[in-house]
C-alpha positions as a printed Julia matrix, in Angstrom:
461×3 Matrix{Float64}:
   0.0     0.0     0.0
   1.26    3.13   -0.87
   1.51    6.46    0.68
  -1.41    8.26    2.08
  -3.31   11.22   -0.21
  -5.49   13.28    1.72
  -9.35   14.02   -0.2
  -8.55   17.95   -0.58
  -5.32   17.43   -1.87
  -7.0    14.68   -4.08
  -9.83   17.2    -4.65
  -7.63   20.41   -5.29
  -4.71   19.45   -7.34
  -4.24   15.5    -8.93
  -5.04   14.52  -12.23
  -6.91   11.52  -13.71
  -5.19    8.1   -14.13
  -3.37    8.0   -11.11
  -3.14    5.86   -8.3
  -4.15    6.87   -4.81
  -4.43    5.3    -1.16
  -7.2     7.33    0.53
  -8.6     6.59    4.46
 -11.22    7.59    5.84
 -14.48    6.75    7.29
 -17.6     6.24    5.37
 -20.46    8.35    5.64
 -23.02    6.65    2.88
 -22.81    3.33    1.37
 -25.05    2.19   -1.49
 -25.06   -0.92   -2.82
 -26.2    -1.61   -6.32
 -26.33   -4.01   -9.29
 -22.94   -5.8    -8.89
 -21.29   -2.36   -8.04
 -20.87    0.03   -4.25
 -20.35    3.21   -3.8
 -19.22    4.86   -0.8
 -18.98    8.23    0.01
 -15.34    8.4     1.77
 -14.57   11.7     4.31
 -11.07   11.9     5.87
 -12.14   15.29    7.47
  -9.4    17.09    5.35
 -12.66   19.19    3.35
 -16.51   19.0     3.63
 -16.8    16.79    0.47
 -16.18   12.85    0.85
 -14.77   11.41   -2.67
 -16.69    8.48   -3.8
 -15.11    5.2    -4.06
 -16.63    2.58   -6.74
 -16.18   -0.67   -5.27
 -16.66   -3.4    -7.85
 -17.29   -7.39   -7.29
 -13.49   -7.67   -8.24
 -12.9    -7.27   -5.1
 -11.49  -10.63   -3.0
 -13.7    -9.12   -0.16
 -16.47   -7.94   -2.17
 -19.04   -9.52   -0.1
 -17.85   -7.6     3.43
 -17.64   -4.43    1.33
 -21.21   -4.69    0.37
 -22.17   -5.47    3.66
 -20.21   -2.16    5.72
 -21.84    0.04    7.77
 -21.51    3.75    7.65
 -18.94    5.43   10.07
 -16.82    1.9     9.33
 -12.81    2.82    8.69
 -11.53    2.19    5.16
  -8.43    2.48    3.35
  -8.81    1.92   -0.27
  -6.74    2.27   -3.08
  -7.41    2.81   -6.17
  -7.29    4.73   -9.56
  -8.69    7.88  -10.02
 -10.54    8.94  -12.86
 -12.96   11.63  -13.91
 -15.86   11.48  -12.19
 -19.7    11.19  -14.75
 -22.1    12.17  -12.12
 -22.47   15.42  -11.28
 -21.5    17.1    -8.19
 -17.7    15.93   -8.07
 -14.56   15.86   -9.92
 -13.23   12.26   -9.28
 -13.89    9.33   -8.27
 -11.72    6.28   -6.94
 -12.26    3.13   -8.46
 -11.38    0.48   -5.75
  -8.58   -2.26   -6.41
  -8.47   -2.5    -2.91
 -10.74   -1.97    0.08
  -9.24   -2.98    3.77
 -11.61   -2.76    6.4
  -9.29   -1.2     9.07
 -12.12   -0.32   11.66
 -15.91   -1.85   11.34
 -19.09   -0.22   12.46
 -22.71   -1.67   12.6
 -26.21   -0.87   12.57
 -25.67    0.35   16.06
 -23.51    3.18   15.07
 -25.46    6.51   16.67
 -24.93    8.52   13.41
 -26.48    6.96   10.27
 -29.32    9.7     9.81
 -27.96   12.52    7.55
 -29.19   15.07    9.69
 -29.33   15.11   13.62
 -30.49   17.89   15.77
 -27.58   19.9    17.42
 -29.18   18.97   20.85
 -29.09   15.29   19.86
 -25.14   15.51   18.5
 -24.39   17.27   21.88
 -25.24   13.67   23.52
 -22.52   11.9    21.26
 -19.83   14.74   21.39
 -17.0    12.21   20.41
 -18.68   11.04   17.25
 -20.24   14.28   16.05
 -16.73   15.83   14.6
 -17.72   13.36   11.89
 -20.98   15.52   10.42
 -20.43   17.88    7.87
 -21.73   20.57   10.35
 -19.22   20.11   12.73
 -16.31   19.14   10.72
 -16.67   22.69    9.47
 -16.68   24.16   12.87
 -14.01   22.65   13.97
 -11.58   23.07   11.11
 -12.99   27.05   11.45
 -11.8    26.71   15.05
  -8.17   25.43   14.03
  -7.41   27.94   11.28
  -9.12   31.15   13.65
  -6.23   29.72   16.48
  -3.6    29.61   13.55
  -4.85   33.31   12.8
  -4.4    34.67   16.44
  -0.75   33.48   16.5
  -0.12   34.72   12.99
  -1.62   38.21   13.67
   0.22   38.91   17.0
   3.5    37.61   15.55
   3.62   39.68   12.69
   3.33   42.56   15.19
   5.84   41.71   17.52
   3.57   40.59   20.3
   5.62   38.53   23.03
   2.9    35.27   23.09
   3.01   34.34   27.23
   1.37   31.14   28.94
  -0.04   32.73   31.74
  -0.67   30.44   34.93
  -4.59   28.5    34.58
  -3.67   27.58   38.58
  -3.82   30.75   40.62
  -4.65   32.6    43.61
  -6.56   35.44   42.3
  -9.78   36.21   40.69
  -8.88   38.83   38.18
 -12.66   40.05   37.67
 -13.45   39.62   41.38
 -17.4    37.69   40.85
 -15.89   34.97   43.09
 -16.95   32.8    39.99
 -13.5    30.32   40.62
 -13.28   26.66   40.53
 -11.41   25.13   43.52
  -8.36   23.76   43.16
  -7.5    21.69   46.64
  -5.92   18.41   47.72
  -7.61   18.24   51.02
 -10.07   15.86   51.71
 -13.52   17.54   51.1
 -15.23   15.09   53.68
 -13.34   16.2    56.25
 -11.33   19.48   55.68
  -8.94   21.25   58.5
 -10.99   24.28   59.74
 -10.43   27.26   61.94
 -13.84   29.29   63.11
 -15.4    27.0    61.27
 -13.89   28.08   57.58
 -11.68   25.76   55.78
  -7.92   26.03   56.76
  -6.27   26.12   52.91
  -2.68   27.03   55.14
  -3.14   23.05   54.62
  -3.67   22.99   51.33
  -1.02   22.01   48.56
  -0.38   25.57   47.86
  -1.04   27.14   51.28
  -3.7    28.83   50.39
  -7.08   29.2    48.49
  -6.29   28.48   44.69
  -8.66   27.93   41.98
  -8.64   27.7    37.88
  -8.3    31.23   36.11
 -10.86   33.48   35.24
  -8.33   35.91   33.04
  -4.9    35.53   32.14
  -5.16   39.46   32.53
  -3.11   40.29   35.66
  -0.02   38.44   34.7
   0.18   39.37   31.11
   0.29   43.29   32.84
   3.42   42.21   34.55
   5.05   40.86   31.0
   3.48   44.11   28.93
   5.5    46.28   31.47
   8.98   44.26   30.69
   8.28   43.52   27.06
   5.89   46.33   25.85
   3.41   44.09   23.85
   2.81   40.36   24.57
  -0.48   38.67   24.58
  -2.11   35.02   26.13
  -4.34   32.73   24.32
  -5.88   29.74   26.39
  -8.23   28.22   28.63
 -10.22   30.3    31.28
 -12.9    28.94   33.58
 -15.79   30.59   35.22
 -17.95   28.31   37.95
 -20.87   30.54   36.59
 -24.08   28.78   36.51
 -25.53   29.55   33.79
 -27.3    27.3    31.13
 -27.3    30.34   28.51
 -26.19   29.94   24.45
 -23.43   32.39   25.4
 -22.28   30.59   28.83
 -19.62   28.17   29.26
 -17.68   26.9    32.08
 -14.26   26.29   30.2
 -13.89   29.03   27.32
 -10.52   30.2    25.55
 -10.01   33.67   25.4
  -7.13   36.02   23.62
  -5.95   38.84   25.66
  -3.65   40.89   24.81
  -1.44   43.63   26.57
   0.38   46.98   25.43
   2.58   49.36   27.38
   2.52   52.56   26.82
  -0.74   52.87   25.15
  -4.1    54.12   26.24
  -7.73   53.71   25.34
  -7.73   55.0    21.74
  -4.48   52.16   21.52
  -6.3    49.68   22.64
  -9.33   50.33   20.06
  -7.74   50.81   17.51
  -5.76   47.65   17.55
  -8.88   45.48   18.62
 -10.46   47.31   14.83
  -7.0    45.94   12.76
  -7.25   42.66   14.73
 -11.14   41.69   13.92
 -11.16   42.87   11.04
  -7.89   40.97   10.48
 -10.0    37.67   11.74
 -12.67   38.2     9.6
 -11.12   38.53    6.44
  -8.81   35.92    7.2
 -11.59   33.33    7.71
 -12.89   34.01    4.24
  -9.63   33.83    2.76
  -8.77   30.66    4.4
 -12.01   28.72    4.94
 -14.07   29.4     1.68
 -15.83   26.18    1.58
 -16.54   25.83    4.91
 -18.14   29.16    5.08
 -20.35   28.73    2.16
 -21.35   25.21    3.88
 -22.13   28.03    6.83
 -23.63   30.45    4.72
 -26.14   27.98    2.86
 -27.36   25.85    5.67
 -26.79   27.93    9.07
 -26.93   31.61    8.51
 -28.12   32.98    4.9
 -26.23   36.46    5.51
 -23.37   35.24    7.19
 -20.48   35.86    4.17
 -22.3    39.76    3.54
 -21.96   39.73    6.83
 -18.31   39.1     7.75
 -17.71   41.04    4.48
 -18.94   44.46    5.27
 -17.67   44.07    9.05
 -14.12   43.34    7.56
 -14.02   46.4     4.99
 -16.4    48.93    7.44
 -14.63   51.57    9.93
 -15.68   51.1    13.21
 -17.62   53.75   14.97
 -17.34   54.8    17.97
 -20.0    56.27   21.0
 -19.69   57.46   24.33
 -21.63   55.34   26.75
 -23.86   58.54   28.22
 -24.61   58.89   24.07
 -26.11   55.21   23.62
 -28.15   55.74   26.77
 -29.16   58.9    25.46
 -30.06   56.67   22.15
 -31.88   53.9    24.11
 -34.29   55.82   25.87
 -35.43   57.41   22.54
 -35.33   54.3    21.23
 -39.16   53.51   19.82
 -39.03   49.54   20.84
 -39.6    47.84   24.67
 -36.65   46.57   25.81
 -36.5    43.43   28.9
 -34.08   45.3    30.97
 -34.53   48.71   32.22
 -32.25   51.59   30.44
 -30.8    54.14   33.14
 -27.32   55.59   33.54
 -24.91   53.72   35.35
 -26.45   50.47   34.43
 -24.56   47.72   32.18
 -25.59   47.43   28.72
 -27.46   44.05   27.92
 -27.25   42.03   24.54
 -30.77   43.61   23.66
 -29.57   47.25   24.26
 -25.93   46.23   22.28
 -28.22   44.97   19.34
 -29.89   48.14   19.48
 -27.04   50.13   19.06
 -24.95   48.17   16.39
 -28.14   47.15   14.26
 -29.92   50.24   14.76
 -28.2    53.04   15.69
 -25.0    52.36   13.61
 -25.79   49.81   11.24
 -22.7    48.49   12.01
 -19.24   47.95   14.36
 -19.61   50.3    17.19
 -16.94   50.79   20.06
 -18.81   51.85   23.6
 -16.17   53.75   25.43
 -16.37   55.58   28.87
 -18.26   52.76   31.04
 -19.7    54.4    34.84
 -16.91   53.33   36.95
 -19.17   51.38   39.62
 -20.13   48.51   37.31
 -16.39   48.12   35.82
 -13.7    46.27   37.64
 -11.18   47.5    39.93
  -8.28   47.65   37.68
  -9.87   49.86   35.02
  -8.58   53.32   34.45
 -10.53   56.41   36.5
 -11.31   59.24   34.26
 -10.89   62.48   35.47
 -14.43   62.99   35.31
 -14.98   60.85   38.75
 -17.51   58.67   37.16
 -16.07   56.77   34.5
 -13.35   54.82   33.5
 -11.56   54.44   30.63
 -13.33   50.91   29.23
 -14.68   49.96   26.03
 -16.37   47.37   24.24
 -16.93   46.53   20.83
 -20.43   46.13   19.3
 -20.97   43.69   16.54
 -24.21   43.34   14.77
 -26.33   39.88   15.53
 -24.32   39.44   19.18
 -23.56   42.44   20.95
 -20.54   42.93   22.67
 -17.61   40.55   21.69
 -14.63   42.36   22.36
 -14.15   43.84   26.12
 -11.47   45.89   27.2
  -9.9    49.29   29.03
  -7.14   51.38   29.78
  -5.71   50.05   32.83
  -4.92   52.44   36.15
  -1.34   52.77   36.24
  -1.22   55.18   39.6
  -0.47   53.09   42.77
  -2.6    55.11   45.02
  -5.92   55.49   42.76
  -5.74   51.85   42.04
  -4.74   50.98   46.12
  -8.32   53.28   46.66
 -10.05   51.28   44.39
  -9.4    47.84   45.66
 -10.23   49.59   48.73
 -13.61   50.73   47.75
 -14.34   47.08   46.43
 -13.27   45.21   49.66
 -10.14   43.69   47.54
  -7.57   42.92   50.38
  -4.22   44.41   48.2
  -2.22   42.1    50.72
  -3.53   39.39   47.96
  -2.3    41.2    44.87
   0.84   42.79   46.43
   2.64   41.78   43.06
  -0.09   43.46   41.26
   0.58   46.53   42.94
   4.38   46.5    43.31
   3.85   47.13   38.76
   2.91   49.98   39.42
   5.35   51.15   42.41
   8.39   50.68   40.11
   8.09   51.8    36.59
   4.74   51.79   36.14
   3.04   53.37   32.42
  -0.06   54.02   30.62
  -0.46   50.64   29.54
  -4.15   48.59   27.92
  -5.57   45.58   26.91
  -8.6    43.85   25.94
 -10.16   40.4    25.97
 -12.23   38.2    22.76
 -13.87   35.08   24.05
 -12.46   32.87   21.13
 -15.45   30.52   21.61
 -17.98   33.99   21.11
 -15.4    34.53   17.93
 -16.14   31.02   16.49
 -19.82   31.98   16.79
 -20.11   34.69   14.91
 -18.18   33.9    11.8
 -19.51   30.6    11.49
 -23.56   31.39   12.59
 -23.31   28.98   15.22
 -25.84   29.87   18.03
 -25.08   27.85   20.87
 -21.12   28.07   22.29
 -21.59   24.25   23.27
 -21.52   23.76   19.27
 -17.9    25.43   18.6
 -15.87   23.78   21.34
 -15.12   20.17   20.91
 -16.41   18.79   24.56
 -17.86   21.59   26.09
 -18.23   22.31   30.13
 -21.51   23.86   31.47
 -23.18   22.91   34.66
 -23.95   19.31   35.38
 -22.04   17.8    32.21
 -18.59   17.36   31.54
 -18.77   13.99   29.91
 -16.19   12.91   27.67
């Protein structure tokens, strides 16, 4: 058996009249008159390429009889394909059965509701649906790295174990090795002097705090990876394990930080239709009919930008009933960011200028005492997707923040020694990469664009 030729490659650039060794898994198989076809996907494209399977075969008889979902690896000669629809197709002078599957195999409907495929998580990357997704979600990480490196971004694995909780919701997973049944306790709290680390640790909310420390040695650096949030919440938006991409510039203030979120979108969004044209037209046909116009006009559009007393001032004129109430110094919900980006601007809209009391502590005061220097970017169909601020660089307005908040600084004295020694203007912002996936594919639910996703009460697989 020769060497192993992928179906785009096959697809994309060989010619008839050549021999091939495809594998795969078969997703139809149709037996006729003294002849079997089967559609053959490798997950290297949406399309499978048919193999003809003929009663040549020594082991014609077990090739009639396979299953779909059954691992193949055939090899054959291609030739131009008479049915319509496809280039080639592989007639069969071989056909090993590497791996079978039977009429118990969960996936031999064509379609499945998403709800359904969510119950078989390890089988669905095998759907066109979801093969798309996911080879969406592997090119979009491949983007990240590629956009940050061609800007001389420093790329830092910040810790997922730590001892803080960067956004201060007191949303953390645990993270112990004492024994839950009976744990050491003083007053009647649990003693984590104890624990493995010595004291209370739990899984990351926000790389955010550490990549501050590396922005103020290296200028511009940035994190991509897991974050957790012990949230429960049962929301399309919500997950309990996300990604998310932060990254961190010195010396650079709000309009910075804005500006480079703009070039960075916009960089993902073109790059996605650049790099992942068939998947998106899968995306565009059967998800979300306006998806490509979409990501097109958001990708060649300047952004606008609107101070957050100015949208309020827009949402109570606004002529529609809204769920939440609409007051000043309350925090924008999806239906309100809608509003604004669908409505209002018709497009990309930065929110800048956030009422200080419903921001977190780190966030830059503005000299007007009632705002800080935050923004978010607006996208049309989700809202906000892109969340981020100038950070507060002086020791003793940030020292009377965490005061104001009840945020012992004892906690975060490494925090705080950045900014006794050489401290700067410096910003950053955060994009859920899950909440990315979303909207360029027209996915609704974030359980659809992670592989095996975490929410409360399941974390099968």
């Amino acid at each position: 058996m020769g060497k192993r030729v992928r179906v785009r490659e096959i697809l994309s650039a060989s010619d008839a009249g050549v021999e091939a060794v495809v594998k795969g898994w078969a997703r139809t198989v149709r037996v006729g008159k003294d002849v079997t076809f089967i559609a053959l996907n490798d997950g290297s494209c949406m399309a499978s390429l048919q193999v003809v399977a003929g009663p040549k075969l020594s082991n014609y008889a077990e090739v009639a009889r396979l299953g779909t979902g059954s691992a193949l690896a055939v090899t054959g000669l291609l030739v131009e394909s008479p049915a319509a629809g496809q280039r080639f197709e592989l007639q069969a002078r071989s056909v090993q059965i590497v791996g079978p599957a039977d009429e118990s195999y969960p996936m031999q409907k064509k379609r499945h509701s998403f709800e359904y495929l969510r119950t078989v998580a390890h089988l669905r990357p095998r759907t066109n649906t979801f093969g798309a997704v996911f080879r969406v979600r592997s090119v979009l990480a491949q983007a990240v790295h590629r956009f940050f490196a061609e800007k001389g971004f420093l790329y830092v694995h910040t810790p997922i174990i730590t001892g803080n909780d960067c956004e201060g919701a007191g949303e953390l997973f645990r993270v112990t090795t004492l024994d839950m049944a009976r744990p050491p306790l003083v007053d009647c709290s649990v003693d984590y002097a104890a624990d493995f680390f010595g004291q209370a640790t739990g899984l990351t909310v926000s790389g955010q705090l550490e990549g501050e420390l590396f922005a103020l040695a290296f200028g511009d650096i940035y994190t991509f990876g897991p974050t957790f949030r012990a949230e429960n919440s049962n929301t399309a938006r919500h997950a309990a394990e996300f990604w998310m991409i932060e990254p961190e510039m010195a010396f650079a203030d709000l309009m910075a930080d804005a500006a480079l979120a703009e070039e960075f979108f916009r960089y993902l969004c073109r790059f996605v239709l650049d790099h992942c044209r068939e998947d998106i037209a899968f995306f565009n046909e059967q998800i979300d009919r306006g998806l490509v116009s979409r990501i097109e006009a958001v990708a060649s559009s300047p952004f606008a930008m609107m101070e957050y007393t100015e949208a309020i001032t827009h949402l109570k004129k606004a002529k529609v009933s809204f769920e939440f109430p609409v007051e000043w110094g309350l925090d924008l919900q999806s239906e309100h960011e809608r509003y604004l980006t669908e409505q209002v601007v018709g497009g990309p809209v930065f929110i800048i200028n956030y009422p200080r009391d419903i921001k977190a502590f780190y966030m830059r005061q503005n000299d007007d005492g009632r705002t800080v220097a935050a923004m978010d970017l607006l996208v049309p169909k989700v809202g906000e997707i892109i969340g981020g601020s100038q950070r507060e660089e002086r020791l003793d307005l940030l020292e009377g923040r965490m005061a104001e908040m009840g945020i012992d600084p004892a906690g975060l004295w490494w925090y705080t020694d950045s900014r006794r020694w050489g401290s700067c203007p410096h910003s950053g912002f955060g994009l859920g990469f899950e909440r990315l996936i979303m909207y360029l594919t027209g996915m609704e639910n974030i359980r659809d664009v992670i592989p095996f996703p975490r929410t409360p009460r399941h974390a099968e697989f």
